[in-house]
N, C-alpha and C positions, 0 to 999 in steps of 0.2 A: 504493500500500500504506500511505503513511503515513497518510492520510483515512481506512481502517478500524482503525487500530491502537488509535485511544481508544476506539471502538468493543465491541473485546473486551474492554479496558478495562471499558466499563457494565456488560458481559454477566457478567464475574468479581465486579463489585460487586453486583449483583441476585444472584448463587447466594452469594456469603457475606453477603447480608442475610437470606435465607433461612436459611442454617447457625445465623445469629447469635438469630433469634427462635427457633429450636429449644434453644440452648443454651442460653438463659434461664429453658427451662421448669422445670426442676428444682429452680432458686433457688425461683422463686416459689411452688414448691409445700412449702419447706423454710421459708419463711418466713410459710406459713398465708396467714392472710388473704391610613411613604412619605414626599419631598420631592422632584421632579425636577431632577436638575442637565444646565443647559443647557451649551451649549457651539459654539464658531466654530469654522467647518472657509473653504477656501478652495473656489472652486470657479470652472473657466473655462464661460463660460455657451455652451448650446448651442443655439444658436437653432432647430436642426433637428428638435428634440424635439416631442411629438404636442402640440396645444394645444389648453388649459383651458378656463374658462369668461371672458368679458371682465365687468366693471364686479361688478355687483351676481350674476352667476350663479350656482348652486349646482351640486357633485358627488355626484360621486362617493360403619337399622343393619346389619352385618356378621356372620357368624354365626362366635361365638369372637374372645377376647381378641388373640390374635396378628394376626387378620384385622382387625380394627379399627384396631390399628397401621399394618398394611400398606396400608390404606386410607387411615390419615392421614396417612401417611412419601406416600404417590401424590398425595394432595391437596396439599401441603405443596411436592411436585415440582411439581408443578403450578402453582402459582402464580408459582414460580422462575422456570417457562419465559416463565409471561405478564408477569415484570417483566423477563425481556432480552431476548423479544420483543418489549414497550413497548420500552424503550431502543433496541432497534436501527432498528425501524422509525421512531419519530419523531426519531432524530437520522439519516435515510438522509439521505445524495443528495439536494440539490435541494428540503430543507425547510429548515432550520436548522442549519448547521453552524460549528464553529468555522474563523477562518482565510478563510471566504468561500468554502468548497469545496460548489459548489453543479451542480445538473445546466445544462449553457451554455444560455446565452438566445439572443434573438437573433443577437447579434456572434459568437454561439462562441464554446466553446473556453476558451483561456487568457486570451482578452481579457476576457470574461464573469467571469471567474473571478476575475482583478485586480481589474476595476471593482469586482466585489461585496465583494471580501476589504475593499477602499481605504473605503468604504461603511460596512463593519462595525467599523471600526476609527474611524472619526471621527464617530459617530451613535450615537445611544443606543436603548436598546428604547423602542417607544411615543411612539420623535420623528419627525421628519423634515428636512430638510437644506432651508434656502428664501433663495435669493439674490434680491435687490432689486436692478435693473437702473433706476438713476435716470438719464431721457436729458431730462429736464428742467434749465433753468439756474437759477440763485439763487433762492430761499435753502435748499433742501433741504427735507428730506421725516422728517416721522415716524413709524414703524411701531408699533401699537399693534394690540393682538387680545383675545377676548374667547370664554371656553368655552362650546358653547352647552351644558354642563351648570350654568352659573354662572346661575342665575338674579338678572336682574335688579341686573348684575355692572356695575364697571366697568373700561373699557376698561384693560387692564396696556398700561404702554408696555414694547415689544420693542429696537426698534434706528432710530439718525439713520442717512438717508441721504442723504449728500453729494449736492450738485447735482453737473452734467457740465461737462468739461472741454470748452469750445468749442474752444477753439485747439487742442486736442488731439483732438478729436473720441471722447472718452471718455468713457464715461457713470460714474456716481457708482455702486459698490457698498458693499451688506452684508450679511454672511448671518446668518443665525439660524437656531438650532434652533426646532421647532415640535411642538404636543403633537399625536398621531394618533388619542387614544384617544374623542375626542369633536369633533363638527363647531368650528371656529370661524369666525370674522367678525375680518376684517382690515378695519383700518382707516388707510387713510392722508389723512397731512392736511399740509399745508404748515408747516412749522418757524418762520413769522411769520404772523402774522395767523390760525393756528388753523383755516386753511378747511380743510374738509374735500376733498377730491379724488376718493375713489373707498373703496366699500365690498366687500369680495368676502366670501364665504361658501364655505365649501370644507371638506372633511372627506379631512384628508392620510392616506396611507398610509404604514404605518412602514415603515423606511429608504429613504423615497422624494428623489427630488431633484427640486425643483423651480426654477423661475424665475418670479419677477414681475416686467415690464415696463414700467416706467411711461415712456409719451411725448407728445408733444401731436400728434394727429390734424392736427387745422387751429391754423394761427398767426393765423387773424384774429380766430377767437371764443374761445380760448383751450380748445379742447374736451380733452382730458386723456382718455386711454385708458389703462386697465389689464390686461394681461392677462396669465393664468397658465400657464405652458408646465410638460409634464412633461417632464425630463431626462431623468431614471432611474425606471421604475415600481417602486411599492412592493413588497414581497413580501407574499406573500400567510399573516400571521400568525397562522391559524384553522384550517392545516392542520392542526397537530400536535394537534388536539382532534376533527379528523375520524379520525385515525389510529389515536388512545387508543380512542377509540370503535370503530373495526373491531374492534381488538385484543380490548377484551372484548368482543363481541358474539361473536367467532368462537372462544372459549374458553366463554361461555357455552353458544355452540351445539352444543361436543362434549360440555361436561358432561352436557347436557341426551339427546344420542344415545350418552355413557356409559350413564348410569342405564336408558334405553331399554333400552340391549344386557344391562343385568343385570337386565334380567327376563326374559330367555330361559337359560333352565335350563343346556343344556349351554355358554352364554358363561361363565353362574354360575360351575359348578363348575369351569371351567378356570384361571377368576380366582382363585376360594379357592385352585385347586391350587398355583397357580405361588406365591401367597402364602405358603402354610404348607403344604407337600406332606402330610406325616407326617398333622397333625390333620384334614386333609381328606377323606386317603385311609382314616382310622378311618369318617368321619363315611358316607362312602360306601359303602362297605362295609358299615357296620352296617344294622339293621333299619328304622332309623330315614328310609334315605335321605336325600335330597337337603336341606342344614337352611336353615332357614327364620326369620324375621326371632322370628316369633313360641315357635320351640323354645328360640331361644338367650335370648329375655327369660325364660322358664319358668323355665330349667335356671339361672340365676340371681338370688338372691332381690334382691338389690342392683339390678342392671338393671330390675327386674320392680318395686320401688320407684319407679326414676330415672324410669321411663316413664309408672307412674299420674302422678307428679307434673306433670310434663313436659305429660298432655293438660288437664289441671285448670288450665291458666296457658295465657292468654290471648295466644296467638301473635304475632297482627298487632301487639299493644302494643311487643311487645320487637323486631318487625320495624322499626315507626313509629321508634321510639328509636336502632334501631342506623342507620335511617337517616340519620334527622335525625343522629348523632352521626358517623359517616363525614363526611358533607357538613363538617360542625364541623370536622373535623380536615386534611378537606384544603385548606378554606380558611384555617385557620389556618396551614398549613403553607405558602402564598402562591397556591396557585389555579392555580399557572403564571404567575403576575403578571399574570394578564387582570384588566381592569379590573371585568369582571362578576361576577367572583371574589372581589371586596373589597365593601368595605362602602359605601353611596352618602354621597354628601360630605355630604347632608342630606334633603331630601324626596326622596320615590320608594323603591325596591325594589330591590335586587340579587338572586343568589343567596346570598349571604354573610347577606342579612339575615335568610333565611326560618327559620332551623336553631335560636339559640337560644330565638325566642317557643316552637317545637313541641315545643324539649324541655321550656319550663315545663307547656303542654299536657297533654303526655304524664305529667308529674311530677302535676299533679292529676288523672288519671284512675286514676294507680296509688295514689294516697291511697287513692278510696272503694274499691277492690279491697282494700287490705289492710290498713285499719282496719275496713272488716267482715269480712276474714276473722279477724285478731284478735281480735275479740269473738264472734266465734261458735266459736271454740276455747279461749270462759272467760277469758281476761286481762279484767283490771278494766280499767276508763278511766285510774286515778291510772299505772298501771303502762304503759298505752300512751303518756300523757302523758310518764311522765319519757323513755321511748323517744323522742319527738319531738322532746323538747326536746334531747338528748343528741345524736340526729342532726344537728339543725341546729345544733348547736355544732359540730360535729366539718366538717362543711361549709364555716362560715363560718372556720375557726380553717385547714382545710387552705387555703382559697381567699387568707388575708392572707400565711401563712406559705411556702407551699409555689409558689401559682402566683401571683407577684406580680409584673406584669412592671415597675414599678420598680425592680425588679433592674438592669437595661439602666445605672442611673443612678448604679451601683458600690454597694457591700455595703449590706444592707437597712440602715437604721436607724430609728429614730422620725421625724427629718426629710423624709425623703425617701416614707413607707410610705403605698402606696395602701391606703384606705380600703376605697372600695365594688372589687366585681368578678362576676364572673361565676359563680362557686360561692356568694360573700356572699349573691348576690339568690338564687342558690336556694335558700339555707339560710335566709333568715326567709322567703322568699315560702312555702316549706314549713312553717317553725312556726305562721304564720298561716293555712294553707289546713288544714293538719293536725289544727290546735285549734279551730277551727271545725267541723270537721268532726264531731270526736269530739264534740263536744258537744252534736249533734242526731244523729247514727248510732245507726241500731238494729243488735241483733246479729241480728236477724231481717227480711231485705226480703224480706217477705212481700207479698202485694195488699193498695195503703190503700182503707180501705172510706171513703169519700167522695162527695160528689158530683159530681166529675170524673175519676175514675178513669184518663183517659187523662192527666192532671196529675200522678198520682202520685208521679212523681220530680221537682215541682216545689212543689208547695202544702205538701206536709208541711213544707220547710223552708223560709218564708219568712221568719224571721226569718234566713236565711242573705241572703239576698236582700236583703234591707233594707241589714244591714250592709254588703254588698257597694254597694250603690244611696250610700249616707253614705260610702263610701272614696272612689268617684267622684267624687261631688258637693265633696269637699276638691279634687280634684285640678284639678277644673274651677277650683272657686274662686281656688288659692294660682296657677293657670297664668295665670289671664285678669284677676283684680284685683287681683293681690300687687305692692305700687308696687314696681319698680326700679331705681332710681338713671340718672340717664343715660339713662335707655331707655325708651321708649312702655311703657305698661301692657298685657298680653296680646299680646307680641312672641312670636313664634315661631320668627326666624328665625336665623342662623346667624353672624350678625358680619361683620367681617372687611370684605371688599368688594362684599358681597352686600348688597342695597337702597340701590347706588348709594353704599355706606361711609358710609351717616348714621350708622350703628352698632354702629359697628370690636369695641368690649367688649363687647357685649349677646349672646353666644356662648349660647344657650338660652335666654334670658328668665329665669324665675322658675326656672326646674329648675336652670341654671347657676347663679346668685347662692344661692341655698338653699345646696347644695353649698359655693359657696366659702366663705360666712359658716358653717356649720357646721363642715364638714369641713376648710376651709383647702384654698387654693391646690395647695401640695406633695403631699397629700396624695388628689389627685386624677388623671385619669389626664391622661397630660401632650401626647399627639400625639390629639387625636381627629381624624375622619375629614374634618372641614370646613377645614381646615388646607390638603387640598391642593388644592381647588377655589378655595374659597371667604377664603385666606390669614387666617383667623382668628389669633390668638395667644393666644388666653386660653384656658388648660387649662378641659376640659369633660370630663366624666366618662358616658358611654352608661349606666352601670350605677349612676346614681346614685339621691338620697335618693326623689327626687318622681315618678320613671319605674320605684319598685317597687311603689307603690302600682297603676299597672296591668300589672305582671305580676303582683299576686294576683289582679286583675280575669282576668288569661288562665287561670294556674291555675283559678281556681275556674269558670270556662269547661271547662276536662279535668275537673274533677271532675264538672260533670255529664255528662258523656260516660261515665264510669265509673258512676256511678248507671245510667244507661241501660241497658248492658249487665248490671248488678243486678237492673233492677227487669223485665226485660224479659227474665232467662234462657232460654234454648231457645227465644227466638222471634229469629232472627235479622230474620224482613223486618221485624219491629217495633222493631228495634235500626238498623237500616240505613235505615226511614222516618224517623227521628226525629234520628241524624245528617243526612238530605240537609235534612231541616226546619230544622234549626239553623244549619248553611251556608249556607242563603236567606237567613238571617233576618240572621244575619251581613254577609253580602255586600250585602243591603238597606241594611242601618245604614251599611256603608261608602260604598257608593255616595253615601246623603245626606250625610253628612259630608266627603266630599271631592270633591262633587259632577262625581265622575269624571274629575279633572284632580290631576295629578300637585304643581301651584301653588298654586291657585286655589280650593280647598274650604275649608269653614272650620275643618277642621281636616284640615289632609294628614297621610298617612303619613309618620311617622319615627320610625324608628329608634332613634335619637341621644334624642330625647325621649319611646319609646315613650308616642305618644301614642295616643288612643282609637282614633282610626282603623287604628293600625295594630296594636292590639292585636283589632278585630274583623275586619279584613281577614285577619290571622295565624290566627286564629279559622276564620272560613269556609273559608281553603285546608285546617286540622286537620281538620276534620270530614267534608271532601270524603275526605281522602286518606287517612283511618282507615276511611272504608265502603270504599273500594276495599280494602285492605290487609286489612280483614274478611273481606269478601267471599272474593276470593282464597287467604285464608291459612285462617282459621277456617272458613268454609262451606261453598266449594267444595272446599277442599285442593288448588286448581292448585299451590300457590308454600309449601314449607315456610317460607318467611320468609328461605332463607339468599340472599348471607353474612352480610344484616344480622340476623338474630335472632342471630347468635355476638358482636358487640361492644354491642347491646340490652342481655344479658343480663351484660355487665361493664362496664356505662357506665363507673362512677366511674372504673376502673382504666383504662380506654383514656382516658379525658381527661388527668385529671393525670399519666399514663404520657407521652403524644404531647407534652404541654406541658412534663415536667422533661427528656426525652431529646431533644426538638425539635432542637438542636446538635451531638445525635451522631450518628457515622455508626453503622448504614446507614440511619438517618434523614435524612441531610444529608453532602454530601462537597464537595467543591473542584471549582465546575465547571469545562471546559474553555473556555467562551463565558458571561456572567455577562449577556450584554448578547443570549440566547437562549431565547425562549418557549418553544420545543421540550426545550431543558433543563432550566428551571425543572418545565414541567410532569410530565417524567421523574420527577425527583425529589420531586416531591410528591406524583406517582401511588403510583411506589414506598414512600415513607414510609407512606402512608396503606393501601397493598394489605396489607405489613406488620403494621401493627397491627391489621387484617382476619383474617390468619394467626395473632397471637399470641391473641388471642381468641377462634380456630376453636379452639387446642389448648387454651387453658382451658376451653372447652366441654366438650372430649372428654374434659377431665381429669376434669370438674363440678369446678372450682376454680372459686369465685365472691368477688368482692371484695364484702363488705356493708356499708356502715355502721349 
């Protein structure tokens, strides 16, 4: 009984995180608008354990107000049930529990149950437990390893291991923790003379226990065998994401056989009945019969408004946005501390990484949408100008002031105050894609009479073009010739101990040095992500001076996407040809520039440098996954867009909402197990379904936050 009692525990905290987003709504509508720490455990080695690889091997709408309510107090329940549903199911039995209370393994039972509790208690998340059995004699042995996400890294030394006691007939130990979340290469090598001895490659499993054996085979030729025995097998840390994933799939599929069942007339009326008996039983009775989506927009003026406007706005965009902005919030929220969750140490791709280029994306598609609808409802230019500029003030001033996470580094001051960030870059990527825009935007996209008419939404404005081609060509320049002290010309790469430590400071090349000579050191962000691969130390800023220059290159990439859907109205296959055209064209250009290797192109993906590549590859995935979301939402009308068209439609307010309450509960509570993927992920699901919920009900409210 004790093992379920924190249990109910979650189940009470999901229905008062529930209560809690409800009880907020009223305010808002009154007030308008990583480091890994290692660690030594003991361990008697079990020689019986299944064994490894030897030497060099590898492993391992509602009709009436009241019914609307009642619909969304049910939806509202509903989501309650799916986050202590999530909670109970991914903390059951036998996935991750605090204590080591897990379903018995082999040994059975209470033995199982110790071993694992003993396990949990001396291992970390994302380590594993690995004993060095040295049965060799003098002079010892050195342990050294190497990530194979570390490219072109060098070897960290781990731990000395003692030669063996002859007279004693006892071998030399020591243990180490070891990283799970990426394969490594052990390296051992004799503590004189540097010879190397034996290389193994191995991808450990978290809270696993291992053994390495090191002995001499034959005493005549000095041959030296390594081999890796498994102790104790890992657990298997993936489940609690196959689990989440049941969870909503099987909540989506009753929604989906809800709506089904309320379109059979007598399920209708029994639902409105139990809803609001009284107004139902008028409704039915009367001449009017059985009411319908369409009588109740009629009978009022206000809904029969909300709804023209409602089909006039472009669905899939605010679908696109509230996805990309979910994805946003629950990796910021930690992911579940999967490492695929986070942002990558330097080249390459996460999921973490794909969410802020799509909302720049999204943010130039909705410029051309609504500076020409602006202009064609009579606003002057000067008048939509000072509106852009206002915006992006208001942007940049809430992003230094409000979500600054130099916070962490005790109360803001000038010292300490990060510069660039992540509203900053939207807020001038938006005055420059905004004021460009306006400056060649007609109030009428009409057909250009030209000689390429299928060019339309490209030749008129080539002086956009141009400028855009001159932003590039800087970035190319200041990236590849810009001399930087200490460090090769046209460096791209990450510091620290990556390129073999020629180039400990050289933390981004030109983009990092820019930054620190502008901006100042303090005044940038102080942990980036290359820190924990790649042991860099020199603060480097993702969101800095010379990696905005191509997020206007991506915005004004979303801007043509929105032209498209302009110039191309009521012809979707000619809006949906010209997105899949653009995604080739896209994914073409990446291709040659990182000539399809994640190292090795001459300009890889990243991130951290938003470089070109990864601003056309970021590119080609938008334009793929806005003709789907078209398609879907706008053409066929499978997929209304929810739940993400309800946080779309309040970006601003679920971001900086998620990032100042991120520390409170029922955002965030005291886990039971801190050193539990199954918990972390709980709690992140939860926070992020939450602000899912609180932006369904500002939907329903039509409470919109606007700058």
């Amino acid at each position: 009984m004790r093992g379920h009692a924190w249990q109910r525990d979650v189940l009470k905290a999901a229905a008062s995180s529930t209560l809690a987003a409800l009880r907020i709504l009223p305010c808002l509508r009154a007030g308008g608008p990583e480091l890994r720490a290692g660690g030594q455990g003991r361990l008697t080695p079990e020689n019986t354990g299944k064994r490894g690889p030897r030497g060099g091997g590898g492993g391992g709408p509602a009709p009436g107000r009241s019914a609307e309510r009642g619909a969304m107090a049910a939806a509202a329940g509903l989501v309650a049930a799916v986050a202590a549903a999530l909670g109970a199911l991914l903390m059951a039995p036998g996935l991750s529990q605090p204590d080591g209370q897990g379903a018995p393994g082999p040994r059975g039972g209470a033995a199982a149950a110790a071993a694992a509790a003993e396990r949990r208690r001396s291992g970390r998340m994302d380590q594993a437990l690995l004993l060095v059995r040295n049965e060799l004699p003098a002079p010892g042995l050195n342990l050294a390893a190497r990530s194979g996400s570390c490219h072109q890294c060098l070897y960290q030394f781990l731990a000395f291991v003692p030669p063996s006691n002859e007279s004693l007939r006892k071998p030399g130990t020591a243990s180490v923790m070891v990283d799970t979340q990426h394969p490594l290469t052990l390296l051992l090598n004799s503590s004189v003379g540097d010879r190397d001895l034996c290389k193994i490659q191995y991808h450990f499993g978290e809270f696993g226990n291992y053994s390495l054996v090191v002995k001499t085979l034959s005493t005549s030729n000095q041959t030296v065998s390594c081999d890796l025995i498994i102790n104790e097998g890992p657990i298997n840390s993936y489940l609690p994401i196959l689990f989440a994933f049941l969870v909503y799939m099987g909540i989506l599929a009753l929604l989906i056989a809800g709506r089904f069942l309320m379109k059979i007339d007598p399920v209708r009326n029994w639902v409105y009945k139990k809803l609001n008996p009284r107004a139902t039983d008028r409704m039915i009775n009367s001449e009017l019969g059985s009411p319908n989506t369409t009588d109740s927009i009629n009978c009022d003026p206000a809904l029969q408004s909300w709804s023209s406007g409602s089909r006039q706005r472009l669905r899939s965009l605010d679908t696109f946005r509230g996805l990309s902005l979910v994805i946003m919030v629950f990796v910021n929220y930690g992911g579940g501390k999967y490492w695929f969750f986070k942002h990558e140490s330097w080249n390459g791709l996460t999921v973490a990484d794909l969410v802020f280029p799509w909302f720049v994306f999204i943010m130039g598609t909705s410029i051309a949408l609504a500076l020409g609808s602006m202009l064609r409802w009579g606003s002057s230019k000067w008048k939509v100008l000072r509106k852009i500029i206002w915006r992006s003030f208001v942007l940049i001033l809430l992003g230094i002031v409000v979500v600054n996470p130099n916070y962490c580094l005790g109360p803001l001051s000038w010292d300490n105050l990060r510069i660039p960030g992540v509203l900053q870059r939207l807020g001038f990527t938006y005055l420059v894609v905004a004021a460009l825009e306006l400056l060649f935007t007609r109030a009428d996209s009409g057909t250009w009479e030209g000689r390429f008419p299928a060019l339309q939404d490209i030749l008129p404005y080539w002086p956009q073009w141009i400028f855009i081609l001159v932003l590039e060509t800087i970035w190319l320049c200041l990236t590849f010739l810009l001399p930087v002290p200490d460090c090769p010309r046209g460096y791209l790469g990450p510091g620290g101990i990556g390129d073999f430590g020629k180039y400990p400071n050289c933390t981004g090349g030109a983009a990092g040095y820019i930054d620190r000579l502008l901006l100042g050191e303090k005044h940038m962000y102080q942990h980036p992500s290359s820190g924990v691969i790649y042991q860099s130390t020199m603060p480097y800023d993702p969101e800095g001076i010379l990696g905005t220059i191509n997020s206007i290159v991506m915005a004004f990439l979303g801007l043509q996407a929105g032209k498209i859907t302009l110039f191309y109205k009521d012809q979707p296959k000619q809006i949906m040809s010209r997105f899949l055209i653009w995604g080739i064209v896209m994914g073409v250009i990446s291709a040659i520039l990182t000539k399809c290797s994640k190292e090795e192109g001459f300009i890889p993906i990243n991130k951290n440098l938003w470089s070109i590549s990864y601003v056309t590859t970021m590119s080609c995935f938008a334009f793929i996954l806005l003709l789907l979301i078209y398609y879907l939402v706008d053409v066929k009308k499978w997929w209304s867009g929810a739940p993400f068209l309800y946080p779309g439609m309040n970006s601003i307010l679920v971001y900086i909402g998620h990032q100042v309450f991120a520390n409170y509960f029922p955002f965030k509570w005291k886990m039971q197990d801190s050193q539990s993927h199954a918990e972390h992920l709980t709690q992140n699901l939860t926070a992020t379904t939450l602000w899912v919920i609180i932006s369904y009900i500002l939907y329903r409210k039509r409470i919109f936050w606007k700058i």
